[in-house]
N, C-alpha and C positions, 0 to 999 in steps of 0.2 A: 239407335245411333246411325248417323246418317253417313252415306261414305268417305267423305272428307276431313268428321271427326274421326272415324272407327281409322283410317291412315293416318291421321295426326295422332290417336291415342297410340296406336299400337305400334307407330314407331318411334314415339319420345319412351317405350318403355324398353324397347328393343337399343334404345340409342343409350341408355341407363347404364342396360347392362352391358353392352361391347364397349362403354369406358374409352372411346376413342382408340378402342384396340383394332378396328375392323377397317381403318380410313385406306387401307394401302391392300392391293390384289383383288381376285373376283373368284374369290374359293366356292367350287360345283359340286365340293362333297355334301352335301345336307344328311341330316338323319330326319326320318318321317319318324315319328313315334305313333303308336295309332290301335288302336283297339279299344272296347267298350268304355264309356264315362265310368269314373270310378272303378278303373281295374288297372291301376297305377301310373298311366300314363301321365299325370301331372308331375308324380314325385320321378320318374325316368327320365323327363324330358329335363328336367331342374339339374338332376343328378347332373346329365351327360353333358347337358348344358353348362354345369358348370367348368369343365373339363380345362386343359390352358389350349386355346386356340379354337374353342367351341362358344358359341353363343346359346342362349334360350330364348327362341324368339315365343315364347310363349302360344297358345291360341292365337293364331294372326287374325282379328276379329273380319276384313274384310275377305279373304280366304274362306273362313265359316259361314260369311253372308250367301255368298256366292257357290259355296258346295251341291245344295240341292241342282241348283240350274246345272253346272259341271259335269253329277251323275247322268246326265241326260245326253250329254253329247258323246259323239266318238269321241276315243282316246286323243287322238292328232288336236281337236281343239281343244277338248280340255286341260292338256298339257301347255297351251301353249296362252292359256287365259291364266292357270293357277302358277306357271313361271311368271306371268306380268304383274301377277299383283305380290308374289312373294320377292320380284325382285324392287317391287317401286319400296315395299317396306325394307330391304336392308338396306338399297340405297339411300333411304329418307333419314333411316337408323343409325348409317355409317360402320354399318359392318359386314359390309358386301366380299371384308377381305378372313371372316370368319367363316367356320362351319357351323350355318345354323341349325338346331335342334328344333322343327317344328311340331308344334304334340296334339293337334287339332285330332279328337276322336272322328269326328266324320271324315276327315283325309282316307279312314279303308276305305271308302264307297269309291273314290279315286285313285287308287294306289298306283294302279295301272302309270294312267295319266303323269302321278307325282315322281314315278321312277322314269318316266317318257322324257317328263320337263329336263328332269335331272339324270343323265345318264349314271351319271360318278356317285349316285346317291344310293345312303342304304335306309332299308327301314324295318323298325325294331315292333313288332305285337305282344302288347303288354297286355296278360294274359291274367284272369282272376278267376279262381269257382263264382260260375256263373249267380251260387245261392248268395254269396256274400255281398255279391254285386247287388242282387236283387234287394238286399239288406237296405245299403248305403244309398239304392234309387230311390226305397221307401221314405230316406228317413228327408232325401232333398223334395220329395213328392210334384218331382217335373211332369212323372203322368199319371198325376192324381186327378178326376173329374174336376174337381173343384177348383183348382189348382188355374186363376188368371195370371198376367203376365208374360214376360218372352225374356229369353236371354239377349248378351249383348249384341248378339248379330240377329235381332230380331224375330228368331222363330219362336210361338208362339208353345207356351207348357201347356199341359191338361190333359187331355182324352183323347183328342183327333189323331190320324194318323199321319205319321210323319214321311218323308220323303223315300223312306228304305225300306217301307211297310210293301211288302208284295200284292200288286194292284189287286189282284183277286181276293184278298182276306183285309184289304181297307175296312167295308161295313163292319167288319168282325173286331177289331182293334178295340173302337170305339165301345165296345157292348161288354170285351171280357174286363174280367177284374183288372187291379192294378198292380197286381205281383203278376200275373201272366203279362200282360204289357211291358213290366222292367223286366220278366227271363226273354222278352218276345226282343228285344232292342238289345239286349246280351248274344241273343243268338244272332241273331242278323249282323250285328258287331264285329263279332266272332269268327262268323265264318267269310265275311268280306275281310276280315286283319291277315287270315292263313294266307294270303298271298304274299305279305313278309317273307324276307329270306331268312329273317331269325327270329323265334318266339322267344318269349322269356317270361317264367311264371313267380308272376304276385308273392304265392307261398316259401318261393324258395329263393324271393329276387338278390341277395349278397352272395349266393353261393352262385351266381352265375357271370360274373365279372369275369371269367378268361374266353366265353362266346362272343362277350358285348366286345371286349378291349379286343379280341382278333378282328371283329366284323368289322369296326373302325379304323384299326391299325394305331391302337394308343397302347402305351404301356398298361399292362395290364393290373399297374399294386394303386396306378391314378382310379381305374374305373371301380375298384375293392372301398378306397377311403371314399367316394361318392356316394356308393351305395352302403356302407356302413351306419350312415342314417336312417335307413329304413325299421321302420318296428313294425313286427310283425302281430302286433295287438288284438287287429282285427278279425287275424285270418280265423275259422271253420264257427261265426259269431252265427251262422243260420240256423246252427241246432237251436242254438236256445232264442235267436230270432222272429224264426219262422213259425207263424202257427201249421195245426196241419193241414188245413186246408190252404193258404199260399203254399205251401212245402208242395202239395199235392198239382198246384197250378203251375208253379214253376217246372216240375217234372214231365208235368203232359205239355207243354210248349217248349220245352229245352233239353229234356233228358236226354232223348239221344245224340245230341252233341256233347253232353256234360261226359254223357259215358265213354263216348269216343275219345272223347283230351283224357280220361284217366282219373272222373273222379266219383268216385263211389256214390249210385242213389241210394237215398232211404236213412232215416237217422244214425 
């Protein structure tokens, strides 16, 4: 998608849902939502988005475009490239006078930055067992070999390594399997999210509505009915997921961070 469309899509979908609620003030609280694909940051960003006086501005597609290039830069520009394009979208939107909810996973690589642009802004690290995650990467196969194509902001699925792969183990990406590949992007996710000033974990996400509704400053029985949608269906699906050998690939590329967050290795 080219960038003209990717600001036209993403802001007739953004202008949807601010409902012409957003036409009046230039509200600087934003929420960052951010942490691994597939470790709830879609169903968070929805949740808190839906909130009264919050928007979802969903993945802001050309935000995502432009991430890899942003990790590159000092803080100072890239705050000040990832405020231009998140504000041409709410202006475009019409909800510049909302707080928007952005849930862009690659936004940890810039956290920095995204809390630079926006001083008054918070952001939330939506937090999953790393095994389950690797479940769900499996089952979309974005880094399967075989796997041609790109998502809507043009980076490319399969094998190669990606923008947040540490220059020194690039050749390696390529070569290990592909459940070590989805703990390898878990981990890297992961541990660029803990810059968040609030975590919130996957397994336990309704029971944590009095951190979220304080870090915001919303009533807290609003942020309880948003996440009351969540079902917890999926959660500990790698026992019987995983065979043992991903089990065992997951563990030598992630375990010591899985052990660190508090969650038990080994079936």
């Amino acid at each position: 998608m080219n960038g003209l469309r990717a600001y036209a899509a993403g802001s007739l979908r953004v202008a949807r849902r601010a409902g012409g609620r957003g036409l009046l003030g230039h509200e600087e609280r934003l929420v960052f939502v951010v942490g691994c694909p597939r470790s709830g940051t879609t169903f968070t960003g929805s949740a808190l988005g839906s909130l009264p006086g919050f928007v979802d501005l969903d993945e802001v597609t050309p935000l995502k475009a432009a991430l890899p290039r942003l990790a590159e830069l000092p803080v100072d520009n890239a705050a000040r490239s990832l405020r231009s394009i998140l504000e041409r979208v709410r202006l475009l939107g019409l909800a510049r006078g909302l707080r928007g909810v952005e849930q862009t996973p690659e936004t940890s690589f810039v956290l920095a930055a995204a809390l630079h642009a926006y001083p008054q802004a918070t952001a939330v690290h939506a937090l999953r067992d790393g095994r389950d995650v690797v479940c769900s990467l499996l089952e979309r196969g974005w880094f399967r070999a075989s796997r041609g194509g790109a998502d809507d902001a043009g980076h490319a699925y399969g094998a190669q390594p990606r923008f947040w792969v540490e220059p020194e183990r690039r050749p390696e990406f390529s070569r290990v399997s592909e459940a070590r590949r989805a703990a390898w992007a878990w981990r890297r996710y992961a541990t660029a999210a803990r810059e968040a000033p609030l975590t919130i974990r996957y397994e336990s996400l309704p029971e944590q509505a009095a951190p979220v509704a304080a870090a915001l400053g919303v009533d807290e029985r609003l942020v309880e009915e948003a996440f009351a949608r969540f079902r917890p269906d999926s959660v500990g699906r790698w026992r019987e997921d995983l065979t043992p050998d991903q089990l065992a690939d997951v563990e030598a590329e992630a375990g010591d961070l899985l052990a660190e967050l508090g969650y038990t290795l080994g079936r």
